[in-house]
C-alpha positions, 0 to 999 in steps of 0.5 A, a space after each residue: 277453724 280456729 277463729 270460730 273457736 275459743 280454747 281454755 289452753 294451749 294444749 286444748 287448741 293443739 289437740 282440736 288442731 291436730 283433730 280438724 288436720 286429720 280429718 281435713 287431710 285424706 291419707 288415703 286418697 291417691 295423687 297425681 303428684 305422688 305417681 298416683 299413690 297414696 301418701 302413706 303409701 308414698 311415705 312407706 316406699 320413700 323410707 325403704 328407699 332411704 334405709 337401703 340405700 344407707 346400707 351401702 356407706 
């Protein structure tokens, strides 16, 4: 994407960055390498997991 455009600023290719990450990136779509989750979902559980586990030092 990047070598196909040309961008004013910085801050205009990170934003157009960002743009075609997100769309590229399904956050919804589950994975075998995650148990069959998806990553929201993983990421979710991996932090409860970390806060509780805080809770016992």
């Amino acid at each position: 994407m990047l070598w196909r455009a040309a961008f004013q600023t910085r801050r205009q290719a990170e934003k157009a960055l960002g743009l075609y990450i997100e769309g590229f990136y399904n956050p919804t779509q589950h994975h075998s390498a995650l148990d069959y989750q998806s990553p929201i979902t993983f990421e979710r559980q991996h932090r409860k997991s970390e806060t509780k586990s805080l809770h016992f030092f």
